[in-house]
N, C-alpha and C positions, 0 to 999 in steps of 0.2 A: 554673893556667888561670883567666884574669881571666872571668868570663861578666856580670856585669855591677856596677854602682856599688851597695854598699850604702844600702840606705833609711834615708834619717833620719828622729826622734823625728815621729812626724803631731804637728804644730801647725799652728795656723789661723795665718797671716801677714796682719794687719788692716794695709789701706793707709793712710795718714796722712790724717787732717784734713785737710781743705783748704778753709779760707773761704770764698774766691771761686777760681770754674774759671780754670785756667792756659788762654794765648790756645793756640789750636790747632800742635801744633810740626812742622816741616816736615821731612823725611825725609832732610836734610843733617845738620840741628842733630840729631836721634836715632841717626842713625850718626856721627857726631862721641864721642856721649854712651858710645853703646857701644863705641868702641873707646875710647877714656880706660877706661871699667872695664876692657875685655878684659886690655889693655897692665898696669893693674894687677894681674887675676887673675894674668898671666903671671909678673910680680915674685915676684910670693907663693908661684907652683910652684917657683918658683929656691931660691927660700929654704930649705934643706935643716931650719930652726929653725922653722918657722912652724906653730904648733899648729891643733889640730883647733878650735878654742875659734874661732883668726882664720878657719879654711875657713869655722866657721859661721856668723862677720859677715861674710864675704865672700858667702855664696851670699844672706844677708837683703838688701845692699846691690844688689846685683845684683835681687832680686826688686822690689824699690821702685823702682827705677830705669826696669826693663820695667814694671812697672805703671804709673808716673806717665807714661810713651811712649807705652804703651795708652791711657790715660783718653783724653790728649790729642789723640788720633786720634779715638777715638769721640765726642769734641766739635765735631770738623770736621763743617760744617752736609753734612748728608746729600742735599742736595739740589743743592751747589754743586758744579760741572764745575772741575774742577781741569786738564785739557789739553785742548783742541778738539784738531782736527785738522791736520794742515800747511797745507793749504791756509789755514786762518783766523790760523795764525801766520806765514803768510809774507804777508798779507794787513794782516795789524798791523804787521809792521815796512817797511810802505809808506804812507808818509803817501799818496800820490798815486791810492792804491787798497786806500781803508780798506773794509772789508766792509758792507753794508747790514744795518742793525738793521731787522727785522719783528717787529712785533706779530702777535698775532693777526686782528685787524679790519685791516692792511694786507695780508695776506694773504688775505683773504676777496676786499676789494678788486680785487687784482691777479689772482685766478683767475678773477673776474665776467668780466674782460677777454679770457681767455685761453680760456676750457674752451669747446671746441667744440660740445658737448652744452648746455651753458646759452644761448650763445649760437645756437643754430637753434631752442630754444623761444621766446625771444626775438625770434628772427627771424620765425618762425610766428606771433607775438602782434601784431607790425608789420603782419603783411601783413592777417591778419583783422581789422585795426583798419582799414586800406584797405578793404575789404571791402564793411564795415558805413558807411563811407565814398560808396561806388559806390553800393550799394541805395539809400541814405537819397537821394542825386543822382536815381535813376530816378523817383522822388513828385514830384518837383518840376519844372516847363517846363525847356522849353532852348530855347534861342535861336543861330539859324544865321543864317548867310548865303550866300545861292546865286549865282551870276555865270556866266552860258553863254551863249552862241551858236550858231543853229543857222541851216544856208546848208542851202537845196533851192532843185532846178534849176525854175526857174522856166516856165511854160507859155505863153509870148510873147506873154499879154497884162498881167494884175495878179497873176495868183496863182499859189500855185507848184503842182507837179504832185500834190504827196502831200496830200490832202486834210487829212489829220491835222493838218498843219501850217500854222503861221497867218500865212505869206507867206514869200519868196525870204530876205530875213532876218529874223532874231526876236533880238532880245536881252532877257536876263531879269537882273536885278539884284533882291535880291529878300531882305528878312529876313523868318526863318521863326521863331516860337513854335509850340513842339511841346508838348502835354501828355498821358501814358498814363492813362487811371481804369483802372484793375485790381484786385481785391484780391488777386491772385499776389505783383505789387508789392510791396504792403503786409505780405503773408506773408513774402515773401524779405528785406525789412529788418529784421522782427524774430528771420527766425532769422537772419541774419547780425547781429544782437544778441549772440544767445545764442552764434553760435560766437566773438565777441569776447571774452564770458564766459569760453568751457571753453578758450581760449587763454591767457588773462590767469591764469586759475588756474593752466594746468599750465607756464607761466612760474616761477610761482611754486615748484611743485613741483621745478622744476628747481634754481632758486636752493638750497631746504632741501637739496634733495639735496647738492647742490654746496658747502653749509656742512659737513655731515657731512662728506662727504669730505676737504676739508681741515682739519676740528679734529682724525679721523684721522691725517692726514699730519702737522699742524703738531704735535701733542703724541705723536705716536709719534717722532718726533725728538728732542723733548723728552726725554722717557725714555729714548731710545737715547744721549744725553748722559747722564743720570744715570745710565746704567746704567756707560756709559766711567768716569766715576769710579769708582762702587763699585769695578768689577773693578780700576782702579788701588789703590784703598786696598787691598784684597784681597790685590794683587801684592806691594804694599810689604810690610804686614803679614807677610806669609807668608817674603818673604825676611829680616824683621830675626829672625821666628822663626828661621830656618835659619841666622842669624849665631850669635842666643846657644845654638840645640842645639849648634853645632860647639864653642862655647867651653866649654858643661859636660863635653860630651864628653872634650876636651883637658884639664881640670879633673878627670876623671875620676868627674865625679857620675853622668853618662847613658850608655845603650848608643849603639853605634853605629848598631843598628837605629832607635830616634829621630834622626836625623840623614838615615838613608833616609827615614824616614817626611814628614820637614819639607823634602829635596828632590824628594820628587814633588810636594809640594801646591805648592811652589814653580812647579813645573813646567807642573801641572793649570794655575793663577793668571794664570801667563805665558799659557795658548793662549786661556780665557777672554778676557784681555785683547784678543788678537788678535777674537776672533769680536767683543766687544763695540765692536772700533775698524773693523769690518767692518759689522754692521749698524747704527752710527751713519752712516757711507757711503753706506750705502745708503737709510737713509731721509732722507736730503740731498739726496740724487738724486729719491727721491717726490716730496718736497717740493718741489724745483725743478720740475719740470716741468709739476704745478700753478699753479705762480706765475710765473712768468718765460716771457717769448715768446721769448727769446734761449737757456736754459738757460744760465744763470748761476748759479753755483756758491760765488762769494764773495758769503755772506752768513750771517749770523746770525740767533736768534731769542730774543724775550723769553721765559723761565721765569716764566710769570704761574701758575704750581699752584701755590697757595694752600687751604687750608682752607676748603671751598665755605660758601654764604649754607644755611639750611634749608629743605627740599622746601615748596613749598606744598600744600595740603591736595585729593586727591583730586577732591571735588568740585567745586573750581575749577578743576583742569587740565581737569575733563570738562567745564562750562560753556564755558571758552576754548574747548575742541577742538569744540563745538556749532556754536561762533558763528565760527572762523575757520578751521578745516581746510582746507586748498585743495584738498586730494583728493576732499573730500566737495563743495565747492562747483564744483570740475569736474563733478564727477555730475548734481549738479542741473542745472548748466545745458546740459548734452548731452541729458538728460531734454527740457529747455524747447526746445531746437536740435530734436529730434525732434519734436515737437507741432507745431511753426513749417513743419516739412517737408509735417507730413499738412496740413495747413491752404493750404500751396499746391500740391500737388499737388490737392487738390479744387477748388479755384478754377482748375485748368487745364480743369475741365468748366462753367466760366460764362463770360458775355458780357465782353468789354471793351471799351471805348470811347476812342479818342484824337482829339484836338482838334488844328487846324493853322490858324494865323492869319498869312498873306502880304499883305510891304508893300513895294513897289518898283514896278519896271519890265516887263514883260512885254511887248513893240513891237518896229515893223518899222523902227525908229529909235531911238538909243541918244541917246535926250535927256528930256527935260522935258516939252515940249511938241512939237507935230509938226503941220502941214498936211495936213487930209484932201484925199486926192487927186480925192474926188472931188465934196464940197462948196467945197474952199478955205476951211474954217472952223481954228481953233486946236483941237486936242484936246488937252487933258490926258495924257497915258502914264500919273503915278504917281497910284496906286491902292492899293487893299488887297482879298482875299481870305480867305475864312474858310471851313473846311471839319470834316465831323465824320464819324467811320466805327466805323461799330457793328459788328462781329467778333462772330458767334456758333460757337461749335465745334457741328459735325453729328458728323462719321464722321472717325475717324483710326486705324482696326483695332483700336482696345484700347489703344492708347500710354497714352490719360490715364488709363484703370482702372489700368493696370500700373505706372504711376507713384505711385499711391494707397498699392498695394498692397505697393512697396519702401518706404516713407514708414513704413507701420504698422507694418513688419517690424523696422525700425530705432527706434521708438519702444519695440517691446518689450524689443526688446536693450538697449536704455539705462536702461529700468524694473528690468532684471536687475542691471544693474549695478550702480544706486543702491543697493539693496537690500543688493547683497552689500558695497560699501563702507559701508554705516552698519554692519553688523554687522563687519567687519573693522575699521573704527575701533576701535568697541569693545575688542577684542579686545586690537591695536595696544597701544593708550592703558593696558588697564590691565597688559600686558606689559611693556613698556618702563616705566609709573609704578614696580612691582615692583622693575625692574633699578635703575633709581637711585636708589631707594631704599634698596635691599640696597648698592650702592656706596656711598652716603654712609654708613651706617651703621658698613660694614666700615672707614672709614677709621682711625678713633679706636683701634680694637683694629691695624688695621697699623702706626702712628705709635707705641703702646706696645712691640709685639711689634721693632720695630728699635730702640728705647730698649732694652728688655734683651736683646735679644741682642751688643747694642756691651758693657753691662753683663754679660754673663756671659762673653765673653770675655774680660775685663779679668778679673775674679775666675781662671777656668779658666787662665789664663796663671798670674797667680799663685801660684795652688795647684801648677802644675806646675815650677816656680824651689822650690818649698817640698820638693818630694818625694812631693805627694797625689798629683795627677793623674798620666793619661797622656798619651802624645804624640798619641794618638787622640780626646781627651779635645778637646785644643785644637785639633785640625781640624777636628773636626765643629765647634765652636761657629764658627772663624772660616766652614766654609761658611755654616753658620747665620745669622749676620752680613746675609752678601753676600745669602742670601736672602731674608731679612727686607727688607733696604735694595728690594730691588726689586721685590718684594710690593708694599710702600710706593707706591713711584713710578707702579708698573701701575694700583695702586688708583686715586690720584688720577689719572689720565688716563683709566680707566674710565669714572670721575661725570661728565668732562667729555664724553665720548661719549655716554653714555646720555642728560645731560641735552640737548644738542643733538639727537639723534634722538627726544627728549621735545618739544622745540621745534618741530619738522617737522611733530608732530600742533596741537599749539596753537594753532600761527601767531604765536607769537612769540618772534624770534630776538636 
């Protein structure tokens, strides 16, 4: 009863020198590599003469072989996408419909364009610019022109029956200069000021938002790409393991139980790959719908994660966030748009005055000149008119007090506001400083911890071709691996979140 391969003498099996790293070897040229050894292991079982001495430069050759296939993998840059998706490769072998390259700032770009939500704060910032537009228009004259005729039945001798009227015909041709003195007026342009302010700000608010959002979408793609690789190397990895556990097997070194154990991970590797060519998918789709008014789908994006510049120092991001927060400078000027309010509602309890200066025709003949009928002299018609009406408010039930009195109410609320958004800044700013800081930190140790763990599966592989390890041995390290790599990637898209929603407070993007 065979129950399993005796263990050989533990010795350490030291991988060879190697000057400079071999270029990274591609998953044809290593199954090539392994079957040339297999097809030799198989020689050598034939061989009814072949000593214990050759099994045991056969199982060293074989160790070196997998090792220098491992190294060469964990040398392939960790970051680089080795399969997009079909659509991007049936997308390349179309010259006539190659895929669009996005950066990031083109896609910032293109979402300005598209998000419905930026674009009504936007819209909102137009119209109170209008606004401020119309009020600043009411301070200043306006200048009409009037043009009427007016026909009463005449009393059968000169003049006509309705006294009011100043003969059987009257025609009026007539330009008007109008001017309002108010100080309501003058209150209502400056808070329509101020609401072009708390407009223009939350414009702005809209925009940061709307940046977040897409370095989300755009570098959660990102990483759902780098993550499709990893789980591809994972997959390979795990099935060249499950080639040479079958071969020691056959060779008679290993149980069959190791062979089970390297077709499930096999197996595990394969559905990972599927989830990870699923939520690459899907954050395509995010990402499109952000960017594109068509939802268009052939396109691409640049891998700009890089090793970020170093955080500036605390009390500069809190100076910037002083001087340009647009949250905080909404507040204020909805504060200032309050005070502009009570200031005209109380001038709705004082005097106005408008001014009217008329230049034309006013006659019972539509000309120039005219014959008095009843001197026979030339008269003149055009003339001018000037008129001035002083408005004082008496009695109007209370309207102007209750006017005041919604005016103050809203001044208090906006006082609440401000207040509670300075201290929320605060809060914000050194919350968020925290978190990117702790990302950028964590990066340097996730960059190491995927350096050894590519590193300890190469060794753990080793050792298990030697007869140390076990076959448990090397799937934890290749999970380990996969985990590390994608620690890694999460890290670096992390910093770039945090410090973008670090930029929302600043005001600088």
């Amino acid at each position: 009863m065979f129950d399993g391969p005796p263990r050989r003498a533990s010795r350490e099996v030291r991988p060879p020198k190697i000057s400079k790293p071999y270029p990274p070897a591609s998953p044809a040229t290593v199954k090539d590599q392994t079957q040339a050894i297999v097809r030799g292991e198989e020689m050598a079982t034939l061989n009814p003469r072949v000593s214990s001495g050759k099994a045991g430069a056969k199982t060293v050759v074989m160790a070196l072989a997998f090792g220098l296939a491992v190294a060469a993998s964990a040398q392939t840059p960790p970051n680089q996408v080795v399969v997009g998706n079909s659509n991007q490769q049936n997308a390349s072998n179309a010259p006539n419909n190659a895929p669009l390259t996005l950066t990031l700032q083109d896609a910032l770009e293109r979402a300005k364009k598209n998000n419905p939500q930026y674009r009504a704060a936007v819209t909102d910032f137009g119209v109170a610019k209008e606004d401020r537009v119309q009020s600043r228009a009411a301070l200043l004259p306006s200048v009409n022109y009037n043009a009427a005729f007016l026909y009463t039945e005449g009393n059968g001798i000169t003049a006509s029956r309705f006294i009011a009227n100043n003969g059987v015909h009257e025609y009026i041709s007539q330009g008007n200069v109008h001017q309002e003195i108010s100080l309501a007026t003058i209150a209502d342009y400056r808070r329509s000021s101020a609401a072009e302010a708390v407009a223009r700000a939350r414009s702005e608010i809209a925009a940061r938002g709307l940046v977040v959002t897409v370095v989300q979408a755009y570098y959660g793609f990102v990483v759902a790409q780098r993550k499709y690789s990893t789980a591809q190397r994972a997959a390979t990895e795990a099935q060249r393991f499950l080639d040479i556990s079958q071969k020691l097997e056959h060779g008679g070194e290993v149980a069959h139980s190791d062979v089970i154990k390297a077709q499930i991970q096999t197996q595990q590797q394969q559905r990972d790959l599927q989830e990870a060519q699923l939520e690459m998918n899907r954050s395509r789709l995010e990402l499109a719908v952000l960017v594109f008014p068509d939802f268009n789908e052939n396109f691409s994006v640049v891998d700009d994660l890089q090793m970020p510049e170093p955080l500036p120092s605390f009390p500069e991001v809190q100076a910037a966030a002083a001087n340009k927060n647009p949250e905080l400078r909404a507040a204020l000027a909805a504060l200032q748009q309050a005070n502009h309010e009570v200031a005209a509602a109380w001038n709705g309890l004082l005097p106005s005055l408008s001014l009217d200066y008329f230049y034309g025709i006013d006659a019972n003949h539509f000309a120039v000149n005219q014959t008095d009928p009843t001197t026979g002299l030339q008269v003149r018609n055009l003339g001018y008119a000037a008129t001035a009406t002083l408005q004082l408010p008496i009695w109007n039930w209370g309207a102007n007090r209750s006017k005041v009195k919604q005016a103050d109410l809203r001044r208090q609320q906006a006082r609440v506001e401000l207040s509670f958004t300075q201290r929320q800044l605060l809060a914000k700013l050194q919350t968020l400083y925290n978190e990117a800081r702790t990302a950028r930190s964590e990066l340097e140790s996730l960059d190491q911890s995927a350096e050894l763990a590519a590193e300890s599966l190469r060794l753990t592989t080793m050792r298990y071709q030697a007869g140390e390890s076990t076959v448990l041995e090397v799937v934890d390290a290749q999970n380990t691996l996969t985990l590390a790599r994608n620690a890694f990637n999460e890290g670096q898209a992390r910093f770039r979140v945090s410090m973008a929603n670090l930029q929302t407070l600043t005001g600088s993007l």
